[in-house]
N, C-alpha and C positions, 0 to 999 in steps of 0.2 A: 221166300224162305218161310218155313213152319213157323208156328208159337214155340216150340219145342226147339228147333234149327237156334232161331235166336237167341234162348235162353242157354243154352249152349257155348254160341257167341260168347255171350255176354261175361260168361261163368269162366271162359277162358283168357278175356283180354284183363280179367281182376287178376287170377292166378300170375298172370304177366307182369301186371300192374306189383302184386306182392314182394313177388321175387327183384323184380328192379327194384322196391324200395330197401329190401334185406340187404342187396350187394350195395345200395348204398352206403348203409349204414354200419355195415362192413366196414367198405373204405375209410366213409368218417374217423370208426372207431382207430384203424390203424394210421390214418394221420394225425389223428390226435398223442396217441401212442408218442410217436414220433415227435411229435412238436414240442409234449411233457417231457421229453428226454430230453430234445435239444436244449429248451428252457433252464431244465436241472445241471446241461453242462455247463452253458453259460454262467447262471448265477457259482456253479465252481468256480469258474474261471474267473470270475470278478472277484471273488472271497480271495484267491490265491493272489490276482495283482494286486488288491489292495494288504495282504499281510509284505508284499512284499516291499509294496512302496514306503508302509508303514515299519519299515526296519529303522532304527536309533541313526541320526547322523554324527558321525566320526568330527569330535573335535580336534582341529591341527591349533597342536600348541606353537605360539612365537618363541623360538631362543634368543632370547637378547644376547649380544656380544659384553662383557663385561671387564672392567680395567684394574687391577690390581696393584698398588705399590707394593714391592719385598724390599722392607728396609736390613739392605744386606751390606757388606762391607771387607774388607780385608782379603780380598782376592789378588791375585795374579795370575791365574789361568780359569779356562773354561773348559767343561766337559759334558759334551750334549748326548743325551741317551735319547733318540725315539724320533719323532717324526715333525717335531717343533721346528719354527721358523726361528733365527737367532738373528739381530742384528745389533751390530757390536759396535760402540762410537766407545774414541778416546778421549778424555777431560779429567779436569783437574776434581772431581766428586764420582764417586762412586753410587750408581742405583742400578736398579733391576726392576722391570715392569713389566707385567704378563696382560697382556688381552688374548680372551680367549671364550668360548660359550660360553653361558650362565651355569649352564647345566655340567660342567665338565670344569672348570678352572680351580678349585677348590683341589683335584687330582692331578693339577702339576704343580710338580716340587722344585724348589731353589732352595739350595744351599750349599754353603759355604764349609768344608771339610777341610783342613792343613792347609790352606790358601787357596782351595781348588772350588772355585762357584760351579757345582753339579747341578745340572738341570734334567731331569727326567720325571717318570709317570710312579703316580702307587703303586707298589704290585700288585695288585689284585685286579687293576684297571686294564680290561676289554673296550679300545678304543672301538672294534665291531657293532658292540653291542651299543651304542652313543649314538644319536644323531646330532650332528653339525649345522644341517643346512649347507648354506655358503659360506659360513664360518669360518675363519682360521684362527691356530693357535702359536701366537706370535711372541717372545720375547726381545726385549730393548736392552741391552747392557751398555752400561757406562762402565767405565774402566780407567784409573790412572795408568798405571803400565800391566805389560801382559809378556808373558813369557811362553805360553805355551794355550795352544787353542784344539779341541780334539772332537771327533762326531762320531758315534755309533751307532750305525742304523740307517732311514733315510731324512734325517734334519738337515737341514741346509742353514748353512751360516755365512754373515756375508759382514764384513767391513765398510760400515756406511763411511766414514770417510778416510779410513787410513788407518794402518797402525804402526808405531813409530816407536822403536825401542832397540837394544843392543844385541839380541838374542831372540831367536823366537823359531818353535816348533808347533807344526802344524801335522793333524792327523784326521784319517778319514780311514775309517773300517765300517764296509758294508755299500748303502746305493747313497748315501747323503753327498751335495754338493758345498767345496768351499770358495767363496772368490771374495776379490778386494786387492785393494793397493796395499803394500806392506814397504817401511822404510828401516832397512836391519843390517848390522855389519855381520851377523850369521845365521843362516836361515836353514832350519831341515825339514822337508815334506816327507809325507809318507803316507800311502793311499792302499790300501788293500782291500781288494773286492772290486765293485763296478763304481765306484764313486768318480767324480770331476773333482779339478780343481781349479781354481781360473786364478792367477798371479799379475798385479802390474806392480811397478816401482822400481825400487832399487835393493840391491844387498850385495856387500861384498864377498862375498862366502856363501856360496851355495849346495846343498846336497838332495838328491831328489829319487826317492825309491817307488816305485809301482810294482806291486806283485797282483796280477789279474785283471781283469778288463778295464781299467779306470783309466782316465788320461788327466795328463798335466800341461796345462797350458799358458804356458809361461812367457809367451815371444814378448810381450810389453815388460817381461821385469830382466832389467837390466843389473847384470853382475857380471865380475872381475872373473870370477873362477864356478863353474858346474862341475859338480859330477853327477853324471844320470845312470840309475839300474833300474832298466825294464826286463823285468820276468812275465809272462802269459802274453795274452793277445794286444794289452794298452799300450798308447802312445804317448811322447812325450816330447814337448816344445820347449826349445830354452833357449837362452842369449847370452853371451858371455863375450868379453873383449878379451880377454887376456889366454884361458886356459878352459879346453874341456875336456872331460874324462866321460867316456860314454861304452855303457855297457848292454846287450841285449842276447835274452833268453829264450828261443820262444819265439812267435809271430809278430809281437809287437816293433815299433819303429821308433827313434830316435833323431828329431830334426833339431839343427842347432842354425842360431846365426848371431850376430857380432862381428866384430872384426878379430876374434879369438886366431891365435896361429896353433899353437899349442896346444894340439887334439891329437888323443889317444883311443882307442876305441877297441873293441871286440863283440866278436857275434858267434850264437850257440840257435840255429834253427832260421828260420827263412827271415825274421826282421833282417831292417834295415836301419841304419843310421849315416846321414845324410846332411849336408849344407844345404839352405834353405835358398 
């Protein structure tokens, strides 16, 4: 090869030489690109989880259950408005005593109006808007005697151990339930809506109306004389030795037992009324 031939060479394998270094640096330039990008998402992305992590943590306040005496007095009947627990004991003193949230007991009322111990809510009060927890809002009544016991709504009320008098009406309008032993020479129930009612003991004199899905359940309480009227879909259980009068309207059913002979009955739609 010439002087000229090589220089030739030479002047071409630089040219080659230049151009591979350009497209390198090229590429550099666009990996870099790239890798400044990726970097810039990253540090977003850590700026975002840490605002995120850094959000305020949510204090959960404790409701304490809290006990209240109502120094009340001169009662002979009860009348429950609302969704409280009532449990009712007979003795020779009279009290009242509410455990209930901390936050919420201050908004249940007792009192005492013409002989009637009223128990229900302020009006203004949204139990919705209240947190409980597992709380309940429970009333104790003591009682010398009691004439007439009533619920509206769904409270339920229960006879912790008996109640024992000469007279006594019991009432339930709405879903609340009533049960207990009762000992009475004349007793009248009366249940409208879906409510229960659950009866043991005795009473000589018995009268027993359901109007709408509720039932009465009565087979433990033991009486001389029923008479039962079911109107709507509820049923109703009674016991009697002597006499029953049994009447249904309606779908519901009328079961009796005793050793009663003296049973009259009538039916207006598909119930039934039936010896147990």
């Amino acid at each position: 090869m010439t002087k000229k031939g090589r220089k030739a060479s030479l002047f071409k394998k630089q040219c080659n030489l230049s151009a591979r270094v350009a497209s390198y640096k090229q590429i550099i330039n666009v990996n870099m690109k790239s890798l400044t990008k990726l970097l810039l998402l990253a540090a977003l992305a850590t700026g975002t989880a840490g605002y995120t992590y850094a959000k305020p943590v949510t204090t959960v306040k404790i409701i304490q259950q809290s006990t209240q005496d109502r120094h009340l007095s001169g009662f002979h009947a009860i009348d429950l408005a609302g969704s409280f627990d009532v449990y009712i004991t007979q003795g020779p003193t009279e009290s009242v005593k509410v455990e209930a949230p901390s936050n919420v007991i201050d908004r249940i009322v007792t009192e005492v109006q013409d002989g009637v111990l009223k128990i229900h809510s302020k009006k203004d009060s949204n139990w919705n808007n209240w947190s409980f927890g597992n709380k309940r809002m429970v009333i104790y009544v003591t009682a010398k005697d009691l004439n007439g016991v009533s619920v509206t709504g769904s409270g339920d009320i229960f006879f912790k151990d008996g109640i024992s008098t000469n007279s006594l009406k019991l009432s339930i309008t709405g879903s609340g339930d009533m049960q207990g032993k009762v000992n009475v020479k004349k007793l009248e129930s009366r249940i409208s809506g879906s409510g229960d009612m659950s009866l043991s003991g005795r009473a000589d004199d018995s009268s027993v109306s359901v109007v709408g899905s509720g039932d009465f359940k009565a087979r433990d309480l033991v009486t001389v004389s029923t008479a039962v009227r079911v109107a709507g879909s509820g049923d109703a259980v009674v016991n009697a030795s002597n006499k029953v009068d049994a009447s249904v309207s309606g779908s519901g059913d009328i079961h009796y037992t005793g050793g009663a002979k003296n049973i009259s009955s009538s039916k207006a739609g598909s119930g039934d009324i039936s010896r147990l």
